[in-house]
C-alpha positions in Angstrom: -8.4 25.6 7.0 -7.1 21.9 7.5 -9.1 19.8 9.1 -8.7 18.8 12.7 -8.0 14.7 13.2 -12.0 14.6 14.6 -15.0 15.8 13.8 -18.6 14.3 15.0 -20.8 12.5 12.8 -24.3 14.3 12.6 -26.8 12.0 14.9 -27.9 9.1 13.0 -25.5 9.1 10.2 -25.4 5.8 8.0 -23.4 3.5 9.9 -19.6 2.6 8.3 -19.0 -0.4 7.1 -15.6 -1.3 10.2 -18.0 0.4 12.5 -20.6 -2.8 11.7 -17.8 -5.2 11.8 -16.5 -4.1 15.0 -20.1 -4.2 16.7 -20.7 -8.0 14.9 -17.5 -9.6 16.6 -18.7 -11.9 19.2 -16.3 -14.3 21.5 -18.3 -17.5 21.4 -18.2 -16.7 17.3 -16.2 -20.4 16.2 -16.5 -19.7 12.6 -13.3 -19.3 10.7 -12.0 -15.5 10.3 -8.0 -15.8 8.9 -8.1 -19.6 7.6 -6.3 -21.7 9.6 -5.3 -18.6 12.4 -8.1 -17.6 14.3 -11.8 -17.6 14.1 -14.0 -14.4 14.6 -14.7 -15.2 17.9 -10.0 -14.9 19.0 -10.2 -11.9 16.7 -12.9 -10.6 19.0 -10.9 -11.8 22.0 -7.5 -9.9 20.3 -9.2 -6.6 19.7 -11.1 -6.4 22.6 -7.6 -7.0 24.6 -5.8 -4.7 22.5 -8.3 -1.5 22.8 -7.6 -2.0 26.3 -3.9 -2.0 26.2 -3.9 1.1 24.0 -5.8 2.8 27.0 -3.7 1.6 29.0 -0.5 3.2 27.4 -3.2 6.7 27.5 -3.7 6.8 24.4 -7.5 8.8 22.9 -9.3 9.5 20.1 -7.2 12.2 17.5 -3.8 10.5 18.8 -1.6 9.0 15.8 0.0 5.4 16.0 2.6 4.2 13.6 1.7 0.6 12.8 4.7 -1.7 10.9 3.2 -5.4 11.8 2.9 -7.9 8.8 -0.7 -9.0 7.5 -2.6 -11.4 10.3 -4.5 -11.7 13.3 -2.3 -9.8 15.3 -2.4 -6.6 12.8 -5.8 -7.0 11.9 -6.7 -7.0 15.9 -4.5 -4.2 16.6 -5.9 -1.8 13.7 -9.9 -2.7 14.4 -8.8 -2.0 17.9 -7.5 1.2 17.3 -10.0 1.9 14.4 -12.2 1.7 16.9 -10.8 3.9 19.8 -10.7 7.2 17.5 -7.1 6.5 16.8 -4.9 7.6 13.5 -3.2 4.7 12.0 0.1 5.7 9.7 1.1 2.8 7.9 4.9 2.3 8.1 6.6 0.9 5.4 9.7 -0.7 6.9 11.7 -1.3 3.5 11.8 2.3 2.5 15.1 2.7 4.0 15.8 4.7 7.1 16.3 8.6 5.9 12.6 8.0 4.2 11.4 6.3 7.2 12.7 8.5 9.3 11.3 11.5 7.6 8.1 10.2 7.1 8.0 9.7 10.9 8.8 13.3 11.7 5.5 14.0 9.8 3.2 12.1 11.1 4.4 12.2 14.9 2.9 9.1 16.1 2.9 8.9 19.9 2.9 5.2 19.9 4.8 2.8 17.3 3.5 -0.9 17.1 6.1 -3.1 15.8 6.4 -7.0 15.0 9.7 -8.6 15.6 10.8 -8.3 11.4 10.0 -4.6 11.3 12.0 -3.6 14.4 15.7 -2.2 13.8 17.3 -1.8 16.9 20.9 -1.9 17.7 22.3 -5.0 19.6 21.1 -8.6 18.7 18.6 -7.5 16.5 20.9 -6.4 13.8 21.5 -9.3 12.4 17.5 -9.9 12.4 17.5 -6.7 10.4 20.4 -7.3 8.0 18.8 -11.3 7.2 15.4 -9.0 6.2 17.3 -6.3 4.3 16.0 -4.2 6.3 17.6 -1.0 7.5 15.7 1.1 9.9 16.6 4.1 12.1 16.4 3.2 15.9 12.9 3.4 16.3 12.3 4.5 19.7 14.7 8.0 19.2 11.2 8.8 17.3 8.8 7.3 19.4 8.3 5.0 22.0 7.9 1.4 20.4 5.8 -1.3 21.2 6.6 -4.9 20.0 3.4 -7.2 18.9 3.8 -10.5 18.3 6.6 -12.2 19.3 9.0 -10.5 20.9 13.2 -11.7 20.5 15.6 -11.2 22.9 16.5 -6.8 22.8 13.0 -6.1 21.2 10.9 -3.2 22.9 8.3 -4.1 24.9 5.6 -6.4 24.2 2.0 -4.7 23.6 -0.3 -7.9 25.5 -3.7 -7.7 25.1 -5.4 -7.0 28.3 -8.2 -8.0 30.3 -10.9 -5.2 31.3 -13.7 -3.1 30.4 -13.9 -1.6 26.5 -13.0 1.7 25.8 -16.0 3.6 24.7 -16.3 3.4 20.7 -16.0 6.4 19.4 -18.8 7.6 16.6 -17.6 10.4 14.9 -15.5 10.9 12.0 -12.3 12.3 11.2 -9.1 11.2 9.9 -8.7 7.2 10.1 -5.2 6.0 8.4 -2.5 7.8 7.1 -0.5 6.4 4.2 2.6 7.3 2.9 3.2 8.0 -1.1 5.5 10.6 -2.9 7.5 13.6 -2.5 11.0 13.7 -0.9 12.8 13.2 2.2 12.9 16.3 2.9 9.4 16.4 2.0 7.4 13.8 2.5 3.6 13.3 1.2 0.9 11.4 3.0 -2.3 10.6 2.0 -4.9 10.8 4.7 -8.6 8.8 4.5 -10.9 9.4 6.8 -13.1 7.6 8.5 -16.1 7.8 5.6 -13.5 7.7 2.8 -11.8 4.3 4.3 -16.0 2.9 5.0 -16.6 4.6 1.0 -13.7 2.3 -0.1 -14.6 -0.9 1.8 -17.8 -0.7 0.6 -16.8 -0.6 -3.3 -14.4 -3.4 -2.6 -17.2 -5.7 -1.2 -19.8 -4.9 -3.9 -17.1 -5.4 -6.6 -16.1 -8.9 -5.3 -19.7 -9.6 -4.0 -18.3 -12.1 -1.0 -21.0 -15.0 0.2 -20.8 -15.7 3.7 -18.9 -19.0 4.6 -16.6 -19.2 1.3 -12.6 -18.2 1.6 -11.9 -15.5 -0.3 -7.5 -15.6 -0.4 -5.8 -12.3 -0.5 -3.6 -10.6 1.6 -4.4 -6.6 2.1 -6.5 -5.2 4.8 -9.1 -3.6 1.6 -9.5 -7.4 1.0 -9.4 -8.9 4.8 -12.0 -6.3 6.1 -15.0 -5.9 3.6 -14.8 -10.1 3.3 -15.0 -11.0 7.2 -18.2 -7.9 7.0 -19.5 -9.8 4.4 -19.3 -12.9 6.7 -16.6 -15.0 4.3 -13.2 -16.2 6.1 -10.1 -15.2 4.5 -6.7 -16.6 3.8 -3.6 -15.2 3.5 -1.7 -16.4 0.2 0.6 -19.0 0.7 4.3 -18.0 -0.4 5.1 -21.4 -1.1 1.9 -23.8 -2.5 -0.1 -21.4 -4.0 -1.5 -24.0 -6.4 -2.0 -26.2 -3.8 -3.9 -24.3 -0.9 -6.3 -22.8 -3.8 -7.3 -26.4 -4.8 -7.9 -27.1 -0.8 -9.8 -23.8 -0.3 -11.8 -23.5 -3.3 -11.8 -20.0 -3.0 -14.8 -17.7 -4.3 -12.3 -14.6 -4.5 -8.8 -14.0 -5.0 -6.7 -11.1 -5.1 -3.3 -11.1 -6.0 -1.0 -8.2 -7.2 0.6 -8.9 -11.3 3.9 -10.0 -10.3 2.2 -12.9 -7.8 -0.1 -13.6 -10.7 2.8 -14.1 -13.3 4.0 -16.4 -10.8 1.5 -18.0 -10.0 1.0 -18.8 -14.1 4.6 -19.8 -14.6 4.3 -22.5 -12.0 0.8 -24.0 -13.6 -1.5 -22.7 -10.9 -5.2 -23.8 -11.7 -7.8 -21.1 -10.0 -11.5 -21.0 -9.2 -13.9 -18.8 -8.8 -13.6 -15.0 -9.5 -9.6 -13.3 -9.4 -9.0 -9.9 -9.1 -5.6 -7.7 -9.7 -4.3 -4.3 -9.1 -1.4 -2.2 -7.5 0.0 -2.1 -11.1 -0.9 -1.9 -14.5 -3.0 -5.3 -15.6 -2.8 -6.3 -19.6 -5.9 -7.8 -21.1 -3.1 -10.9 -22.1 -2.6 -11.6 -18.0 -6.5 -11.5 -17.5 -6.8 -14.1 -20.4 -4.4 -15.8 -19.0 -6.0 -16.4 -15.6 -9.7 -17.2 -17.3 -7.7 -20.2 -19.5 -6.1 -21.1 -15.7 -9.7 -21.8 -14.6 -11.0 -18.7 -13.5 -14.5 -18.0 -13.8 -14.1 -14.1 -14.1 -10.8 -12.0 -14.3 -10.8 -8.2 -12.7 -8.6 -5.8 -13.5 -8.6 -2.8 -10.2 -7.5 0.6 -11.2 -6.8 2.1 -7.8 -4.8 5.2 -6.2 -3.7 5.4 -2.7 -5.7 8.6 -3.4 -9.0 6.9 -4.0 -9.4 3.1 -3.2 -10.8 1.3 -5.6 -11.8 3.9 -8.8 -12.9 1.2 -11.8 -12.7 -1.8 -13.0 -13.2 -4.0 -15.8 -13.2 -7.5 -16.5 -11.6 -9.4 -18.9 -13.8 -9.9 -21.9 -14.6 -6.2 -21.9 -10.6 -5.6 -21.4 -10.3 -7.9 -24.7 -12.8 -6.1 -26.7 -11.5 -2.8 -26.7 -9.3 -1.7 -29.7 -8.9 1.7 -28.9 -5.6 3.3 -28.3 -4.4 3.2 -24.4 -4.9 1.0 -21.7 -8.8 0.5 -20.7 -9.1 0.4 -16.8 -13.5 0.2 -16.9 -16.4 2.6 -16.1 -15.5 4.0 -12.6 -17.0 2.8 -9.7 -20.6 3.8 -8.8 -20.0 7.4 -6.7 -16.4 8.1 -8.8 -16.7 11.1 -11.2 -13.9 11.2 -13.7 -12.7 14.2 -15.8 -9.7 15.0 -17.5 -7.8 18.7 -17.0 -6.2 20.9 -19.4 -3.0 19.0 -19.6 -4.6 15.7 -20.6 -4.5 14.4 -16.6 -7.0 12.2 -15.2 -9.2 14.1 -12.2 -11.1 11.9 -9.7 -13.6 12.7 -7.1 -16.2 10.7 -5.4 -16.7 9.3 -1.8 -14.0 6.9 -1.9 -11.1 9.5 -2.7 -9.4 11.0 0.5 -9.5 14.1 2.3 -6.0 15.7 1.9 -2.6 15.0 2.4 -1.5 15.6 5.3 -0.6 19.1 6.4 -2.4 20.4 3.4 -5.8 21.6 2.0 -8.6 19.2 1.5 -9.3 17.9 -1.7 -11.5 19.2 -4.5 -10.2 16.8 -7.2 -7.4 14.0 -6.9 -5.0 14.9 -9.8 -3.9 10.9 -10.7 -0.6 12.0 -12.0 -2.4 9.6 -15.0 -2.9 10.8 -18.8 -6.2 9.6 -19.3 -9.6 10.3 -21.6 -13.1 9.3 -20.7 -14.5 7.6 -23.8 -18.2 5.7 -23.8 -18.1 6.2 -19.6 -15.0 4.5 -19.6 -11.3 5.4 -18.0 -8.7 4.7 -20.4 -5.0 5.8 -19.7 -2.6 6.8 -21.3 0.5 6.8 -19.9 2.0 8.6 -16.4 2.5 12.3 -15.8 4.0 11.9 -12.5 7.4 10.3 -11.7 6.9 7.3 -10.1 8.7 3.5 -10.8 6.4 0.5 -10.6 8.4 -2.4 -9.7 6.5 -5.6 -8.9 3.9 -3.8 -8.1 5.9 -1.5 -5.4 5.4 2.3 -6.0 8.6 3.5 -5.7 9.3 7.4 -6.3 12.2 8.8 -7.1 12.4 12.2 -5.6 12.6 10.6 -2.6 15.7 9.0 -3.2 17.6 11.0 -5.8 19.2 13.6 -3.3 20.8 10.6 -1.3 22.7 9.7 -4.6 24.2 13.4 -4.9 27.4 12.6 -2.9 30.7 14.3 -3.3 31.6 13.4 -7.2 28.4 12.7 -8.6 26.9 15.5 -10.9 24.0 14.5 -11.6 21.7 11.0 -10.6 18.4 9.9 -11.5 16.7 6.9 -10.9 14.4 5.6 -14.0 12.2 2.8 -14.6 13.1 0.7 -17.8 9.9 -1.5 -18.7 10.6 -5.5 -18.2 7.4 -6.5 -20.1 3.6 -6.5 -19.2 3.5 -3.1 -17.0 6.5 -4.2 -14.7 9.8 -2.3 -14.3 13.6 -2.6 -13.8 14.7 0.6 -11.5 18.3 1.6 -12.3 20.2 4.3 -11.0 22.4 6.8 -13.7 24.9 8.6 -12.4 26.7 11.7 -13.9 30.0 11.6 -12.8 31.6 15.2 -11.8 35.2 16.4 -14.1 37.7 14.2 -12.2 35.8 11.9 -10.4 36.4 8.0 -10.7 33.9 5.4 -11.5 35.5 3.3 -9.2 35.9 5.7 -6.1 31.9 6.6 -6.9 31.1 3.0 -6.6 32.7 2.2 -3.3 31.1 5.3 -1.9 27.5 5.1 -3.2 27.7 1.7 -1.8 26.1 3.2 1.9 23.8 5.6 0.2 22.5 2.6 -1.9 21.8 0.2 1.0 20.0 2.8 2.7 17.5 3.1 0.0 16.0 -0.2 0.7 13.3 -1.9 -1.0 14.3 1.0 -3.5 17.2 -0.2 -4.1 18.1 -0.4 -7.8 18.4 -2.8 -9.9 21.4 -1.4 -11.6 23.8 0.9 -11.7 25.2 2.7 -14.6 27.5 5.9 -15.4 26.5 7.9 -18.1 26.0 11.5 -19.0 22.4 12.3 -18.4 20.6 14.0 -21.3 19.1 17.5 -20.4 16.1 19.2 -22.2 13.8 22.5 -22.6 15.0 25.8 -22.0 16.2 25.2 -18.2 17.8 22.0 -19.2 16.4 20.0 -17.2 17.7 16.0 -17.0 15.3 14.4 -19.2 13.6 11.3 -17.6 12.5 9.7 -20.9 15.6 10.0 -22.5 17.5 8.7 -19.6 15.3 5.5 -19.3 16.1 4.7 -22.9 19.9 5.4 -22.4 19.2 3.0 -18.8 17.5 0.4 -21.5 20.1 0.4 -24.3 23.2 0.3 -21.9 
């Protein structure tokens, strides 16, 4: 049986890590929280107002929200807040285009959506908002009603104000905390549900990997960095877009996380860093940790993590260096993570900081990684993926959910394929299989709709080619395809 979205915690269970953080916020706190946006004390203020406007709109524990807000006070307020009533958070990725979006939607049937002004998608004079964003969304509130927080434009939905009033009561169970959206298809679609523990599990790993000190910055810019550094005690900043170099020399940061593609950056334009740096979301080369340590870095981290199981090893940079074996070494896995490898050569993981299920499916035993992998000496190293899936600065992007939308009238066959760019990033490009009498040029004016509706999918190229097929069933081959996408 799947389970329900609650169940009670047995009577004095260990207490979970947001759970502490939650209970710690105090409104006369003046210490610094998001550097240079509010201190703990307005992020207190924000998610006690919030929990009272979700009552408000009737909201209770086991009830879903869709959440598509940016990274900062605002978001962090509105998740704690609804962490904290019992609430289900799916994370909404508003570049996925709008049949994905959509879709994904119709599976995790929020009651609420809370949406900043960049997310939202509406017809009328927030088009253009939209189109500056490249963003394409479906008209949220045929899904859902929509809620607007931050600051609302001229059109928007509502705005979700935080509200004076007593608290909600905190709710002390467990059950299923935040739903986030990975592969499958549009028709299809897979999410991959943590629960309350899992989400605490992974929190905890994060903070005694990155060992914050109370009072130092720590700079990075994803809620598994934001939340286990302000329960540590340490302020946080958000990474500058512009002036990276600068606001780390002003900071002094103890931590920093920041994905490859920021890190390459970063390096290109002669940024000096301190203290200890830590990168994941794609695959991190021993060269781009001994990169950072000759930037000034005291320590270099490289995070192997699935939105599966959040974080599962890691290894540092001198131990990344040492290691002449064949494949890529991603470290011992983190204390609680049990690692095997199946029949087929994939990586299995297990361990409190894996999830439950995906949604609308059985619980867990193992995570199958979609990784080839071997554990050699109590070490993961991989191999290689099983899985289709396109890592493009360090964006998953899958490709079944995308392919059918490229099957138009004319097209035979289309696949999209990742063609390697150099140190674990990828170009996507789309191949298309032309049907007996179809034009190239007709195909290209009409794949031009189906294209911009993929999003931040959207490839990098197009090409026209005659896909190579393989086995038996004759199958388009992937492999061969991304070398005919490479060589064209």
């Amino acid at each position: 049986m799947v389970p329900g979205p609650r169940q009670r915690l047995a009577h004095g269970g260990p207490a979970l890590m947001l759970d502490e953080l939650i209970a710690g916020l105090r409104e006369e706190d003046t210490r610094p929280a998001l550097a240079g946006r509010c201190t703990r004390g307005e992020l207190a203020g924000l998610t006690h107002g919030y929990s009272v406007a979700l009552r408000e709109k009737g909201l209770a524990p086991g009830d879903t929200i869709g959440l598509a807000v940016r990274p900062g006070a605002r978001s962090l307020a509105t998740m704690l807040a609804a962490y904290r009533m019992g609430l289900r958070i799916a994370v909404l990725d508003p570049t996925a285009g709008p049949d994905v979006l959509r879709a994904r939607l119709a599976l995790a049937t929020p009651r609420l959506i809370l949406a900043d002004a960049a997310a939202q998608a509406v017809a009328g004079r927030l088009a253009p908002l939209a189109r500056r964003a490249h963003l394409a969304l479906p008209a949220l509130d045929t899904l859902a009603p929509v809620v607007t927080v931050g600051r609302r434009l001229p059109g928007a939905p509502p705005a979700l104000r935080p509200l004076a009033g007593p608290l909600p009561p905190a709710y002390d169970g467990d059950g299923d905390a935040v739903i986030v959206f990975t592969s499958g298809t549009t028709s299809r679609p897979r999410a991959v549900v943590h629960t309350r523990r899992s989400l605490s599990a992974g929190m905890t790993a994060v903070r005694d990997l990155v060992r914050p000190l109370p009072g130092v910055p720590v700079l990075g810019g994803t809620f598994f960095v934001l939340l286990p550094s302000l329960a540590s005690g340490a302020p946080v900043a958000l990474p500058a877009r512009r002036g990276l170099g600068r606001q780390i020399r002003n900071l002094d940061p103890q931590a920093t996380y920041l994905t490859p593609p920021h890190l390459r950056a970063a390096l290109a334009g002669g940024v000096r860093f301190t203290g200890r740096v830590y990168s994941g979301s794609a695959p991190v080369s021993a060269a781009l940790l001994a990169s950072v340590r000759a930037a000034g870095a005291r320590e270099a981290w490289g995070v192997y993590a699935l939105t599966e199981v959040f974080p599962a090893a890691a290894v540092e940079s001198a131990e990344k260096a040492a290691f002449t074996g064949e494949g890529d070494l991603v470290g011992a896995p983190l204390p609680g993570v049990t690692a095997s490898v199946d029949a087929g050569g994939q990586l299995l993981l297990s361990g409190p900081t894996a999830a439950g299920r995906y949604l609308g499916e059985q619980p867990f035993a193992q995570v199958a990684t979609g990784d080839r992998g071997r554990v050699e000496d109590g070490r993961i190293v991989l191999g290689g993926r099983l899985k289709d899936m396109i890592l493009r600065r360090a964006e998953n992007i899958y490709p079944g959910l995308y392919e059918p939308s490229l099957h138009i009238p004319g097209v035979e066959l289309a696949l999209l394929v990742g063609v390697p760019t150099g140190d674990g990033d990828e170009r996507v490009v789309a191949v298309i299989q032309p049907a007996a009498g179809a034009s190239e040029a007709g195909l290209r004016v009409a794949l031009r709709d189906p294209l911009a509706r993929m999003g931040a999918a959207r490839p990098d190229a197009v090409i026209f080619a005659r896909i190579p097929l393989a086995g038996r069933s004759r199958k388009p081959d992937r492999r061969a395809t991304a070398q005919l996408a490479a060589n064209a």
